[in-house]
PAZAPA-4460 file (N, C-alpha, C; in steps of 0.05 Angstrom, whole numbers, plus 32768, in hexadecimal, padded with zeros to 4 digits):
% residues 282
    n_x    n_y    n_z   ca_x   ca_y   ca_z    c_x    c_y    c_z   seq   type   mol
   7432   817C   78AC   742E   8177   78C9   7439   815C   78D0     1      X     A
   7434   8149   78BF   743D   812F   78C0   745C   812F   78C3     2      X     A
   7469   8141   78B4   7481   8140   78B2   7491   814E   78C5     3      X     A
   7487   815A   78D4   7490   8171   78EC   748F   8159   78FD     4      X     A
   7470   814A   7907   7474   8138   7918   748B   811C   7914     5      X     A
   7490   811B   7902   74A0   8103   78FC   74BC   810A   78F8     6      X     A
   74CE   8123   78F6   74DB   8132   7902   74E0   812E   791A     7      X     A
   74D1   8141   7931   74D8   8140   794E   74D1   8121   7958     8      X     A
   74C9   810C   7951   74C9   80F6   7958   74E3   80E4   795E     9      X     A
   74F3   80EE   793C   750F   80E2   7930   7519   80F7   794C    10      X     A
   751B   8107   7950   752C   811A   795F   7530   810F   797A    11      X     A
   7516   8106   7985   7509   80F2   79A1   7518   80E0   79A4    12      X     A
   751D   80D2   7991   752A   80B7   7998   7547   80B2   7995    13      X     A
   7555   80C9   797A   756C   80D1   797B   7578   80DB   799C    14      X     A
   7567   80E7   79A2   756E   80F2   79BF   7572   80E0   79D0    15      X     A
   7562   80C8   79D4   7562   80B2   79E1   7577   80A4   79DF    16      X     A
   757F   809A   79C4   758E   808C   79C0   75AB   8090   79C1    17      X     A
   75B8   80AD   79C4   75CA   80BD   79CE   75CA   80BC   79E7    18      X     A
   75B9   80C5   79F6   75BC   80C4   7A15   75C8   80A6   7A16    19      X     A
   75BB   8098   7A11   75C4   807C   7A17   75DB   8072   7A14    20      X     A
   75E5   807D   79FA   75FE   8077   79F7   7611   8086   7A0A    21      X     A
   7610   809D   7A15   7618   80B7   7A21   761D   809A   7A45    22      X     A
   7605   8098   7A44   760E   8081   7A65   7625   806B   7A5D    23      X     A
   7620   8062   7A49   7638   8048   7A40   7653   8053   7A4B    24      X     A
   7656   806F   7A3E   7676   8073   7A3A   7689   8071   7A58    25      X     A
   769F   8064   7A5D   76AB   8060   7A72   76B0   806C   7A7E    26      X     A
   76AE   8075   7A9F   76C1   8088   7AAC   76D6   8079   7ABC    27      X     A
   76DD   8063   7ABE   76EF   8054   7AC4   770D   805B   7AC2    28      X     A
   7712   805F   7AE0   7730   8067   7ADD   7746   8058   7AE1    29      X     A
   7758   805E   7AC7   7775   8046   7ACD   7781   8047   7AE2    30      X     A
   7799   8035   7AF4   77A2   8033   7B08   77BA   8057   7B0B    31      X     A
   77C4   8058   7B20   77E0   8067   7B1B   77EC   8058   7B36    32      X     A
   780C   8057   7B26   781D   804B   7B30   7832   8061   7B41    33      X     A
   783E   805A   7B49   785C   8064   7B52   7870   8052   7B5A    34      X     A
   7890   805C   7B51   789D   8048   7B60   78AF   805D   7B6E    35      X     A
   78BD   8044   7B86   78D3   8049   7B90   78E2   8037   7B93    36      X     A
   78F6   803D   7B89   790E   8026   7B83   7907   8005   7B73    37      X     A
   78FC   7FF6   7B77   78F7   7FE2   7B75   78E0   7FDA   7B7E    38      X     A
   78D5   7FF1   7B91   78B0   7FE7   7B9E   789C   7FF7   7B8C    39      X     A
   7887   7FE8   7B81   7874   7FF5   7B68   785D   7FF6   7B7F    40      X     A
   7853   800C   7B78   7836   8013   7B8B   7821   8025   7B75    41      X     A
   780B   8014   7B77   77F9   8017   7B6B   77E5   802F   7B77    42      X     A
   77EC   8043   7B77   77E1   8063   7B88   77C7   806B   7B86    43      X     A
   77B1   805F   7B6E   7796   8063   7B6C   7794   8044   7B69    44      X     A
   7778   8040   7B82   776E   8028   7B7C   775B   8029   7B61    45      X     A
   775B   801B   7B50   7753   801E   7B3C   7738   8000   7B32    46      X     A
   7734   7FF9   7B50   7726   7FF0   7B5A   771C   7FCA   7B49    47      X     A
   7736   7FCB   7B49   7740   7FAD   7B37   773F   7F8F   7B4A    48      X     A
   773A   7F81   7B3E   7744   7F66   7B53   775D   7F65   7B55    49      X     A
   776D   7F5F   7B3C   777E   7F65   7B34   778B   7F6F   7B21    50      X     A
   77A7   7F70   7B28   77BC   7F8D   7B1E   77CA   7F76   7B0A    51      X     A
   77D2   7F80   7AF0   77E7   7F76   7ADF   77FC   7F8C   7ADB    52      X     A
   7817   7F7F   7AE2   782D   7F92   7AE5   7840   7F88   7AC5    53      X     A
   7843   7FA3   7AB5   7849   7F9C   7A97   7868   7FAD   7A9A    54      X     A
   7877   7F97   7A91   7899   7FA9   7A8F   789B   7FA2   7A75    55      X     A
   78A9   7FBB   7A72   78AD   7FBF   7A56   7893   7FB7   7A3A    56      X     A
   7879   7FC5   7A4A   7867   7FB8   7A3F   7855   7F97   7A31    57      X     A
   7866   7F8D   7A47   7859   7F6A   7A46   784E   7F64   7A67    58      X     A
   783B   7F56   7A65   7833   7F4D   7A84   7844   7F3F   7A89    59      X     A
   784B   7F4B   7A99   786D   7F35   7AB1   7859   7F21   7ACD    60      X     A
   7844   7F34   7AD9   783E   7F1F   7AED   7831   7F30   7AEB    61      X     A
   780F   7F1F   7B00   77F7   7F2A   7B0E   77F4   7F2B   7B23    62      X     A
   77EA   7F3E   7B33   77E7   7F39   7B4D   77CD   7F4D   7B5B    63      X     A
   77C4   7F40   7B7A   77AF   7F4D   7B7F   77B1   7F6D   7B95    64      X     A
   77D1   7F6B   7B9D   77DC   7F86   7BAD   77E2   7F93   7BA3    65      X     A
   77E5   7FAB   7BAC   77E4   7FC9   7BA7   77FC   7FD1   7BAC    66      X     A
   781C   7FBE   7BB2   782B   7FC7   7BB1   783E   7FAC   7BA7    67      X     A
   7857   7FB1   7B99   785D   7F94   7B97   787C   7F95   7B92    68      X     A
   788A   7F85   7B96   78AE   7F87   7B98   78B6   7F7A   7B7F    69      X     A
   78C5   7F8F   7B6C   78C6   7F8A   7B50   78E7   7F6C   7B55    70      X     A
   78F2   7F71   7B6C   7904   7F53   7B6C   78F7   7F41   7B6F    71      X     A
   78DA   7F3E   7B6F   78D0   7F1A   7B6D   78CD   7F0D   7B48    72      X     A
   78D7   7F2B   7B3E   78D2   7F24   7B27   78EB   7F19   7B1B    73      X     A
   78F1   7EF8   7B1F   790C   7EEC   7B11   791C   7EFD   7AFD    74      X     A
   7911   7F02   7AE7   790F   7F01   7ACB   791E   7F1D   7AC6    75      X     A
   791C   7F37   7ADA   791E   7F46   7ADD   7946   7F43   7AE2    76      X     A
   794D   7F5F   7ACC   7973   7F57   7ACC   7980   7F70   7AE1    77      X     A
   7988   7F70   7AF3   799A   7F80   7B04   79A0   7F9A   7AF0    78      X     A
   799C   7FAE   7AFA   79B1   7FC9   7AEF   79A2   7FCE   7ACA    79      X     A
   7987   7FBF   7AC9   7977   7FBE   7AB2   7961   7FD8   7AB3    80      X     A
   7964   7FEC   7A9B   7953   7FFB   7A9A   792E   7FF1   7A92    81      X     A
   791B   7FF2   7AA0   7902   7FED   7A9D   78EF   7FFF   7A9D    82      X     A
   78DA   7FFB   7A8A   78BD   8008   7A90   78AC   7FF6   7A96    83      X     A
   789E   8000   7AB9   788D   7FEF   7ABB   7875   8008   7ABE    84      X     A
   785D   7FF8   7AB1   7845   8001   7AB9   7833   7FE5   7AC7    85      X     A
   780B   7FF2   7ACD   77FE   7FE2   7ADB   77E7   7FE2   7AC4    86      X     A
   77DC   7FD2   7AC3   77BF   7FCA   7AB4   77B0   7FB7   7ACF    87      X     A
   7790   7FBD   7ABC   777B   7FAF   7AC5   7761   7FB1   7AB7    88      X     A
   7754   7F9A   7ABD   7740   7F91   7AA6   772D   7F9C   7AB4    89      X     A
   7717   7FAE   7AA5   76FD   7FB3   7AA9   76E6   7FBA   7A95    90      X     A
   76DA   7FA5   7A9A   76BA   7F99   7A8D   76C5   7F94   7A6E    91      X     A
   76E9   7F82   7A66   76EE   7F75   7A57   7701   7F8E   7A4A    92      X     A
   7701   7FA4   7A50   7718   7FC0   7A41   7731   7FC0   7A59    93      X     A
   7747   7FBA   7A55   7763   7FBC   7A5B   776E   7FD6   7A65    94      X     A
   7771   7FE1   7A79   776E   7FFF   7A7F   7790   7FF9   7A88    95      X     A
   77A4   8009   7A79   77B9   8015   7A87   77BF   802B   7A95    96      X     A
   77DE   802B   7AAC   77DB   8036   7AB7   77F4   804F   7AA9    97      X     A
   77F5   8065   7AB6   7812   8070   7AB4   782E   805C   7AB0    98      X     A
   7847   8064   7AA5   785E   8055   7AA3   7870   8062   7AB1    99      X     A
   787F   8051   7AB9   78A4   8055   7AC5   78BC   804F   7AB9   100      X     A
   78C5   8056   7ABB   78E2   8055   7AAD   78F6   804E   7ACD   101      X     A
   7900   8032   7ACF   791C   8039   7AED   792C   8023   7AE0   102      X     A
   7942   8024   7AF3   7952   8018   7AEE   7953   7FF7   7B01   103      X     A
   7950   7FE4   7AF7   794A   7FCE   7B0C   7968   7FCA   7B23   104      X     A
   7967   7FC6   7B3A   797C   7FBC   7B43   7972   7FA8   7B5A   105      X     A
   797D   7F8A   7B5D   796C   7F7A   7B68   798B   7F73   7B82   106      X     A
   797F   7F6C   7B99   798D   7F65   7BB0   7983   7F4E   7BB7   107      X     A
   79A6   7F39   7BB2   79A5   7F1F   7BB6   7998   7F1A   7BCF   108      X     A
   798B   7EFC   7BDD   7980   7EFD   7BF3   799A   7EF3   7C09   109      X     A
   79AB   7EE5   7BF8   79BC   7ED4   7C0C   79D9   7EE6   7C13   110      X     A
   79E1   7EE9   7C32   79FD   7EF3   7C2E   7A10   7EE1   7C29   111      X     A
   7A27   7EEE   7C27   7A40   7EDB   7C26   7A5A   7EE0   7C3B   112      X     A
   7A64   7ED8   7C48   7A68   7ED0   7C5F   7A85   7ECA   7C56   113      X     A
   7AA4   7ED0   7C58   7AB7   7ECD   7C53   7ACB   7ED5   7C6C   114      X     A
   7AE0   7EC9   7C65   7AF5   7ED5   7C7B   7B17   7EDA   7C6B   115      X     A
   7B20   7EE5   7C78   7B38   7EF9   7C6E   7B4A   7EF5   7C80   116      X     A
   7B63   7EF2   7C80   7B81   7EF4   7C94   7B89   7EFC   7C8F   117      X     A
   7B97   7F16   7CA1   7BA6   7F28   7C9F   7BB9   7F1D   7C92   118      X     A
   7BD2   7F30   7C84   7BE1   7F1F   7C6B   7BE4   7F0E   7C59   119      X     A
   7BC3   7F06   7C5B   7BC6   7EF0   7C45   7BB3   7EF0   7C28   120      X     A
   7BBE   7EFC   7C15   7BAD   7EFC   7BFF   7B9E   7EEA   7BF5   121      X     A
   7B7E   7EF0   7BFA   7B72   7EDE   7BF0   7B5A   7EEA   7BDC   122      X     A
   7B52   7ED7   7BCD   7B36   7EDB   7BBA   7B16   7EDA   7BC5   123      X     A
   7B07   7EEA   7BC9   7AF0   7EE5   7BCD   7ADD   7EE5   7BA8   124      X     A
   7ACC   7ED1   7BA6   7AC6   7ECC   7B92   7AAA   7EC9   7B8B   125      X     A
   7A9C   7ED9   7B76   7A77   7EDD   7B79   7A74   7ED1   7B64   126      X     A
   7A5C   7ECF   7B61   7A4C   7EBC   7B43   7A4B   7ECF   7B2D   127      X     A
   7A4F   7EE7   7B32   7A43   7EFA   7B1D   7A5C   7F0F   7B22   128      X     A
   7A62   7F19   7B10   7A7E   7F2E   7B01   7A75   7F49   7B1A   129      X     A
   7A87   7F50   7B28   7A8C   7F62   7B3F   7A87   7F7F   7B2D   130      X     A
   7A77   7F94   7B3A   7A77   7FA9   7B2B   7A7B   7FC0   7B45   131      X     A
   7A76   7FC0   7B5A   7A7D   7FD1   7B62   7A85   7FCC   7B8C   132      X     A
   7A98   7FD6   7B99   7A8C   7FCD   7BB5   7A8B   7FE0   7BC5   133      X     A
   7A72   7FE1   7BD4   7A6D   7FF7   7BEF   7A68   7FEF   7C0B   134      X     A
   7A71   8004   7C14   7A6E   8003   7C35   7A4B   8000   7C3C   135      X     A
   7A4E   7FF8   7C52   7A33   7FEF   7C60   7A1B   8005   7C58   136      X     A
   7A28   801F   7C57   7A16   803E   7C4B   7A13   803F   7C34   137      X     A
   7A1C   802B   7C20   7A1B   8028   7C01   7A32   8041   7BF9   138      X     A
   7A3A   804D   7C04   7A5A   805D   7BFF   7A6D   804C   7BF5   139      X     A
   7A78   8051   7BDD   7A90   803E   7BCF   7AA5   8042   7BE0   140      X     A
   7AAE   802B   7BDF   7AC5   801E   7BE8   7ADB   802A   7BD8   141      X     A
   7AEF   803F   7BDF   7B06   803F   7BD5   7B11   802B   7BBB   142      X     A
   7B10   8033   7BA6   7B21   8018   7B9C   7B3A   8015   7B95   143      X     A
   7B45   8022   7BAB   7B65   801F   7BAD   7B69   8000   7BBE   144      X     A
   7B51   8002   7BD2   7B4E   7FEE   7BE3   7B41   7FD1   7BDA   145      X     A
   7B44   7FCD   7BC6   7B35   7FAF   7BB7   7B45   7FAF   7B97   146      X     A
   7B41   7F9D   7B8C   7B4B   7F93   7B75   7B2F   7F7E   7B61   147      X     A
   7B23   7F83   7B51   7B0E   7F75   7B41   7B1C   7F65   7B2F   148      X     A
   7B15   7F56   7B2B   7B1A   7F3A   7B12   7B01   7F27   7B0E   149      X     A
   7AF4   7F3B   7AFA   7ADC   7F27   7AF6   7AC3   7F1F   7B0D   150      X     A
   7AC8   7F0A   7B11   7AB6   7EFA   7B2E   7ABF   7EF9   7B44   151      X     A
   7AE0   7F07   7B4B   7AF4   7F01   7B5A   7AF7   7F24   7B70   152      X     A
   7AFA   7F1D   7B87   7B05   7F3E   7B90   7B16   7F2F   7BA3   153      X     A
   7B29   7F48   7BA1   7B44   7F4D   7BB4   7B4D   7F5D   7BCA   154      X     A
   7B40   7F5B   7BE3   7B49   7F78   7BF3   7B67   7F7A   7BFB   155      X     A
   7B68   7F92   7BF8   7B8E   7F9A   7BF7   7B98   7F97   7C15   156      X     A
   7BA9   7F8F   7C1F   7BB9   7F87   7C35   7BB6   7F99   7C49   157      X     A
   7BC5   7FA7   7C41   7BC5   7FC0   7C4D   7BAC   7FD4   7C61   158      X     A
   7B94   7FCA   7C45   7B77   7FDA   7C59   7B6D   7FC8   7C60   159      X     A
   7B6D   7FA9   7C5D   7B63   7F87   7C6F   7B81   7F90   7C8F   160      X     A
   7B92   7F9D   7C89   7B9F   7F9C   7CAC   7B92   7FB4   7CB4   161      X     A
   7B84   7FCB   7CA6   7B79   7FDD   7CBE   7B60   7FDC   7CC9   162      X     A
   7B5A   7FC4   7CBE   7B30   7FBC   7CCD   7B3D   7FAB   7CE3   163      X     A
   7B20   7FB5   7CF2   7B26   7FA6   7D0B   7B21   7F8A   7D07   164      X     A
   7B2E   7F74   7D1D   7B23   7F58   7D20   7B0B   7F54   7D28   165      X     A
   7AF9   7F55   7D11   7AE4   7F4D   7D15   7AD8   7F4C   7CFD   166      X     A
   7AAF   7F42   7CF3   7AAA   7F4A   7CE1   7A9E   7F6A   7CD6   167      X     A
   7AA7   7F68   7CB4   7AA5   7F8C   7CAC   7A95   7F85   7C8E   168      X     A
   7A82   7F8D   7C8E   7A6E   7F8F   7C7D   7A6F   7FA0   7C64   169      X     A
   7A6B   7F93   7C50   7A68   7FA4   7C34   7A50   7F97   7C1E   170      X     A
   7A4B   7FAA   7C16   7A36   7FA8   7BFB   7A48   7FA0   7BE1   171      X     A
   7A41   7F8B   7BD5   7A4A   7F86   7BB2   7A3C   7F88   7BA8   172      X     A
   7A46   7F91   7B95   7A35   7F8D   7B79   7A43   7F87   7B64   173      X     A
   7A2A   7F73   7B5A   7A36   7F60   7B43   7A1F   7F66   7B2C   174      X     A
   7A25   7F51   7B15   7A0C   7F54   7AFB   79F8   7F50   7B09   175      X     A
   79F7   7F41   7B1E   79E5   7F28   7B27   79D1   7F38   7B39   176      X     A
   79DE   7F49   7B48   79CF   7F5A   7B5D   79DB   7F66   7B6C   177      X     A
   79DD   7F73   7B88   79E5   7F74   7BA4   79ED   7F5D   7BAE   178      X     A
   79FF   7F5A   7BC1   7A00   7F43   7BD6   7A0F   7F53   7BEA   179      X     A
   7A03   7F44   7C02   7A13   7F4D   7C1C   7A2D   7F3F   7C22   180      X     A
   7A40   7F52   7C2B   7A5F   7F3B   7C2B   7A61   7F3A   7C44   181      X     A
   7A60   7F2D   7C57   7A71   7F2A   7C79   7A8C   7F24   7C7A   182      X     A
   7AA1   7F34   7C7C   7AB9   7F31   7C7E   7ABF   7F2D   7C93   183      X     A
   7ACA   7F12   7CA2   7AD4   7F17   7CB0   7AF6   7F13   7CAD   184      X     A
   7B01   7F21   7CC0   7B25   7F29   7CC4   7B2A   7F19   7CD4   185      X     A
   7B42   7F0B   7CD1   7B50   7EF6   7CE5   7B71   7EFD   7CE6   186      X     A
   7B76   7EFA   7CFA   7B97   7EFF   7D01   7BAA   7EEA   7CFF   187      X     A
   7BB4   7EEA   7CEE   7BC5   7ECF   7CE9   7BD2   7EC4   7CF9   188      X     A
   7BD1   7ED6   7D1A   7BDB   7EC0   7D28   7BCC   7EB4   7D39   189      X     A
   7BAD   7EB5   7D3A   7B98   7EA1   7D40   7B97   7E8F   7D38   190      X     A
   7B96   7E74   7D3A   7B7D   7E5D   7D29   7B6A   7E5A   7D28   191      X     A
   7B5C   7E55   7D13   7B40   7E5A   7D0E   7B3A   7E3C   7D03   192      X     A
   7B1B   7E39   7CFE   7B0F   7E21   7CF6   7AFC   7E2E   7CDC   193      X     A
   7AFA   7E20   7CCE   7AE3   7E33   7CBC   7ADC   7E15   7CB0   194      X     A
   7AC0   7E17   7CAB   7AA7   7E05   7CA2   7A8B   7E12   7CA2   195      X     A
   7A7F   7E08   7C91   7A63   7E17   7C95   7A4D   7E1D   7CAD   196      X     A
   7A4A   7E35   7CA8   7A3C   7E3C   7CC1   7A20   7E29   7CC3   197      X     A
   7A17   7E19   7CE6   7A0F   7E0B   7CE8   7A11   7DEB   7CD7   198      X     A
   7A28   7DED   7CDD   7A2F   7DCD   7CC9   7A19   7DB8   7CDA   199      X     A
   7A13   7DA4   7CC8   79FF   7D91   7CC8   7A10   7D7D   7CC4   200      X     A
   7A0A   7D60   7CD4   7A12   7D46   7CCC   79F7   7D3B   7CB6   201      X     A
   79FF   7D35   7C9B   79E6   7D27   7C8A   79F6   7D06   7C83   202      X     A
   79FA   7D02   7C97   7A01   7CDE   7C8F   7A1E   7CD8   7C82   203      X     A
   7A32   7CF2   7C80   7A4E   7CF8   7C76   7A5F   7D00   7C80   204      X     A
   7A77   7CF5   7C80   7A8D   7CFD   7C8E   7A93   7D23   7C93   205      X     A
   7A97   7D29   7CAC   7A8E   7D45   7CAD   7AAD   7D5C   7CA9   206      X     A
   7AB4   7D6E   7C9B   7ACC   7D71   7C94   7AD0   7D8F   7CA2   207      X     A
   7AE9   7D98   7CA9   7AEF   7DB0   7CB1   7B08   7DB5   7CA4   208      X     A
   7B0D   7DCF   7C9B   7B2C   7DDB   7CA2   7B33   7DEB   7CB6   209      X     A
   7B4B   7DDD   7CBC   7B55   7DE3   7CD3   7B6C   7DF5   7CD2   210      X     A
   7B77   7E16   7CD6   7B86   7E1D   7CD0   7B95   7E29   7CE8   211      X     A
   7BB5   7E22   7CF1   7BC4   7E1B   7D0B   7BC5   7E3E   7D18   212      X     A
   7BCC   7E57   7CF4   7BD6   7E67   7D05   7BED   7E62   7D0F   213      X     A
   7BF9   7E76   7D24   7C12   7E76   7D2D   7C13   7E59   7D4B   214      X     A
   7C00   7E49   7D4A   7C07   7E34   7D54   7C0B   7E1E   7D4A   215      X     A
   7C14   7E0B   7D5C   7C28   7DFA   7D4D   7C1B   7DDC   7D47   216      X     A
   7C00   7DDC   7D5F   7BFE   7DBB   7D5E   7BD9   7DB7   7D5B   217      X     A
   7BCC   7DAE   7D60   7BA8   7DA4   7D69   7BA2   7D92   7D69   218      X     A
   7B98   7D91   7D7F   7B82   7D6A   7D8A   7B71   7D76   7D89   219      X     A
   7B59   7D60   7D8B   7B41   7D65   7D7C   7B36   7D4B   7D99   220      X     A
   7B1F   7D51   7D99   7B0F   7D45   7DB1   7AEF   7D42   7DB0   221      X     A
   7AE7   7D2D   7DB8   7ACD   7D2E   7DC1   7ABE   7D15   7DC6   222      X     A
   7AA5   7D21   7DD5   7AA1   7D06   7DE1   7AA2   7CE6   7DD6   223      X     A
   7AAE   7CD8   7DDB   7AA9   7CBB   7DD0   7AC6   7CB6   7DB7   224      X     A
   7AD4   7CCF   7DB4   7AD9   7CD0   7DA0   7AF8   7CC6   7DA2   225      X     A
   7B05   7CB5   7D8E   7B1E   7CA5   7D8E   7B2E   7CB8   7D78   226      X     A
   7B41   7CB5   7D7F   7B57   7CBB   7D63   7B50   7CB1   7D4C   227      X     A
   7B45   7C9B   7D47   7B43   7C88   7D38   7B24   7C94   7D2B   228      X     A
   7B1D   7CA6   7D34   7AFC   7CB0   7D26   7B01   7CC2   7D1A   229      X     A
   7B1A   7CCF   7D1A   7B1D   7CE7   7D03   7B39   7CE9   7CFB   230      X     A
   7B3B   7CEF   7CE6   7B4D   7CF6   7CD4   7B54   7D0F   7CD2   231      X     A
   7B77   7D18   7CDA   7B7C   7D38   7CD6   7B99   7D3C   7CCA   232      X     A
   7B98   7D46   7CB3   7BAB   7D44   7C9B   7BAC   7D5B   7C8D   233      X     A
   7BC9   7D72   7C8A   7BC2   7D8A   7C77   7BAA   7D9C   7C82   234      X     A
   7BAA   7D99   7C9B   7B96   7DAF   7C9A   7B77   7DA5   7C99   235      X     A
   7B70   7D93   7C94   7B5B   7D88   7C90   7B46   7D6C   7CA2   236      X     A
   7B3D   7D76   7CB9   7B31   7D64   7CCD   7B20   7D5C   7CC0   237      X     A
   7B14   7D36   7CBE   7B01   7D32   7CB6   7AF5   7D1E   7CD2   238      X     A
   7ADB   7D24   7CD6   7AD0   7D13   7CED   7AC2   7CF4   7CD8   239      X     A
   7AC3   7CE3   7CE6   7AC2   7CC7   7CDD   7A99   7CCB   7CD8   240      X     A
   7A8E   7CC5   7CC7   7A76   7CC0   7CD1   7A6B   7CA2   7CDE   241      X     A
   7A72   7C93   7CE4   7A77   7C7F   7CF7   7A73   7C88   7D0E   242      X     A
   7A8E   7C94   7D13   7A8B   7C9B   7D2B   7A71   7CB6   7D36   243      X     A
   7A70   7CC6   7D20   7A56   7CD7   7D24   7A39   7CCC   7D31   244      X     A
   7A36   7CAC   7D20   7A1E   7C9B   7D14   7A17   7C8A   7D33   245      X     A
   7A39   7C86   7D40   7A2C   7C7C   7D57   7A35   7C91   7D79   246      X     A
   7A3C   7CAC   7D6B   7A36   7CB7   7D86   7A18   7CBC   7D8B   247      X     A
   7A04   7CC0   7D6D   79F2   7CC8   7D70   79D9   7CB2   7D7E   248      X     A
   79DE   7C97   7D7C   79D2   7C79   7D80   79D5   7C7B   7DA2   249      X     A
   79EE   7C82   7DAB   79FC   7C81   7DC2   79EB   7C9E   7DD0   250      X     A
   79E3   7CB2   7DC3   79D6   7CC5   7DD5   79BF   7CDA   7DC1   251      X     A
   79A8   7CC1   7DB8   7998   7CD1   7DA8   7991   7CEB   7DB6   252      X     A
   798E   7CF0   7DC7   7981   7D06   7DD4   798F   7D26   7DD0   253      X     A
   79AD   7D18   7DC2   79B7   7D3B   7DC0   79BB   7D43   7DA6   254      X     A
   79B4   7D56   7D98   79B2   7D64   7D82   79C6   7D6C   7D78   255      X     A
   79E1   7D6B   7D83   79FB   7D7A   7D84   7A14   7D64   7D86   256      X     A
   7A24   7D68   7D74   7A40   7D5E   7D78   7A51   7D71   7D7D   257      X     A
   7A64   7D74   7D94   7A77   7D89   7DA5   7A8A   7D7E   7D9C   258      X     A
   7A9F   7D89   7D8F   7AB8   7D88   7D84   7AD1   7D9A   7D96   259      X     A
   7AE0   7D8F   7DA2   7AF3   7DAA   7DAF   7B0D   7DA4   7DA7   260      X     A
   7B1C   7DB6   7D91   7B2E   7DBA   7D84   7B47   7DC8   7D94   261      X     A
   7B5C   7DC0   7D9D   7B6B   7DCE   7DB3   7B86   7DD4   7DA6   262      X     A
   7B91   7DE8   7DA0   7BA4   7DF5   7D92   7BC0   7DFF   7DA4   263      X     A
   7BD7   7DF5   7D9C   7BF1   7DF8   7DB6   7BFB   7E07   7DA2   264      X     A
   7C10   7E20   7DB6   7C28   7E26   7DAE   7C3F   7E1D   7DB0   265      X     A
   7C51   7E32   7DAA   7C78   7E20   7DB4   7C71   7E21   7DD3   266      X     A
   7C68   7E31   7DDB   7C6F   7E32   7DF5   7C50   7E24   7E0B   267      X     A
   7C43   7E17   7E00   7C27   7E07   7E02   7C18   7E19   7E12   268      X     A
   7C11   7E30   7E08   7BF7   7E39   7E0E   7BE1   7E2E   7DF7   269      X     A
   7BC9   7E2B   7E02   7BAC   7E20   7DF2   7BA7   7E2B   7DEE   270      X     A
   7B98   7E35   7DCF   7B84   7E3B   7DCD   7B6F   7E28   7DC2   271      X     A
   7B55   7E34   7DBB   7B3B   7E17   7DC3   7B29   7E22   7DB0   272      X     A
   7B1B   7E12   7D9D   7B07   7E1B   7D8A   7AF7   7DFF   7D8B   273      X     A
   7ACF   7E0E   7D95   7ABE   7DF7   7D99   7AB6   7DF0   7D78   274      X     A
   7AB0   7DD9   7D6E   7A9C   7DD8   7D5D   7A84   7DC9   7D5E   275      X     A
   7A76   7DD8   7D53   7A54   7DC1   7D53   7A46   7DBA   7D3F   276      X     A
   7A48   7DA7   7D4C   7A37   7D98   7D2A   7A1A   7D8A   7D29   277      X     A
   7A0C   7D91   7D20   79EF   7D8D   7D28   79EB   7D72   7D13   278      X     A
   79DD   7D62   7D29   79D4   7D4C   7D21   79B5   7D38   7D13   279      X     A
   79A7   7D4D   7D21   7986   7D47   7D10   7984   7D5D   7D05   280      X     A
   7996   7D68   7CEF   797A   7D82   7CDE   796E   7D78   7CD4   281      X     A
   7955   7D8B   7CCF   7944   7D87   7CBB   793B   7D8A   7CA7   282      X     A
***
């Protein structure tokens, strides 16, 4: 009898001690991810503070959103095959999520801004080895119509005379990434000025090239301003910073230096190109 009761006793607490363990076991569910293109979205909240995003199985970065842009990740190589998955810690066990397999492709932030004259072969030149170029729709560019050399491209004569005068937009791609190109087309029998967009005076003589085109001569003008404040040689106008240092003493109040460049033919018609040069950036 003793032993019957001491039996279902062992059985009592066996039972107990099972159930108990039976509550322990986790129902905790890992994250699921999805991507598109380069945006990772975390599709079950999986009810984390935060998300650890693992490529190629190492934690690359943490974060506390539910969606996140795989180009903030430096480290990350253009046209590089990756697996990323998501983890997250709960009550000290590491829960992963599903994996991906894509291909990384990252788009530079800055464009690049060039100009072209009709008949005149020139080099446009990137930081990173040219791999492919497309139209504004990511549609390749003919490549009858360009020439690659490394860091270097060439558009062919022939398809630079059938764009219009104006700017024409293309996609590159290099090791490095995407970049946006602004082409603009110039007619070689215009003159043009080229310097950086929004040029700034920083306490230095301020420089332009100046290119005639099919005219023959240019004065250069502005307020206060003497022959003797700039220098124009080969193509190359330089404004005095002197003279910059005290138009600005002479009229703190204006933010702007007006430059007016006046261009003659054989037969003296003008043409006129303003420039401005900003004087307090910040």
């Amino acid at each position: 009898m003793m032993k019957k009761t001491f039996i279902s006793l062992s059985f009592f607490i066996l039972s107990i001690l099972l159930w108990g363990c039976s509550e322990e076991v986790s129902t905790y569910n890992a994250p699921v991810i999805d991507m598109n293109q380069n945006i990772l979205t975390i599709e079950k909240d999986a009810e984390a503070n935060r998300y650890y995003i693992l490529i190629d199985h190492d934690i690359a970065v943490d974060t506390d959103h539910m969606t996140y842009d795989m180009e903030d990740i430096d480290s990350l190589v253009h046209n590089h095959t990756y697996i990323v998955s998501v983890g997250v810690y709960h009550d000290g066990i590491f829960y992963e999520s599903n994996e991906f397999s894509f291909i990384f492709k990252r788009h530079l932030k800055e464009d690049l801004n060039e100009m072209i004259m009709i008949g005149k072969d020139e080099e446009i030149n990137f930081n990173g080895d040219i791999l492919n170029v497309y139209l504004e729709d990511m549609s390749e560019l003919n490549k009858a119509y360009y020439q690659i050399e490394e860091k270097s491209l060439k558009f062919d004569q022939n398809y630079i005379g059938s764009l219009q005068l104006s700017t024409n937009h293309y996609i590159i791609e290099t090791d490095l990434g995407y970049i946006n190109l602004n082409l603009e087309i110039i007619d070689n029998e215009a003159p043009f000025i080229t310097y950086s967009d929004g040029i700034k005076y920083l306490g230095e003589d301020v420089c332009f090239n100046v290119h005639l085109g099919s005219y023959e001569s240019v004065r250069f003008s502005a307020t206060l301003m003497t022959e003797d404040d700039y220098i124009y040689q080969d193509g190359l106008l330089t404004l005095n910073k002197v003279y910059i240092s005290s138009y600005m003493s002479t009229y703190p109040e204006q933010s702007h230096l007006i430059v007016l460049a006046t261009f003659t033919d054989q037969v003296s018609n003008n043409y006129y190109i303003t420039m401005f040069i900003e004087l307090n950036p910040s």
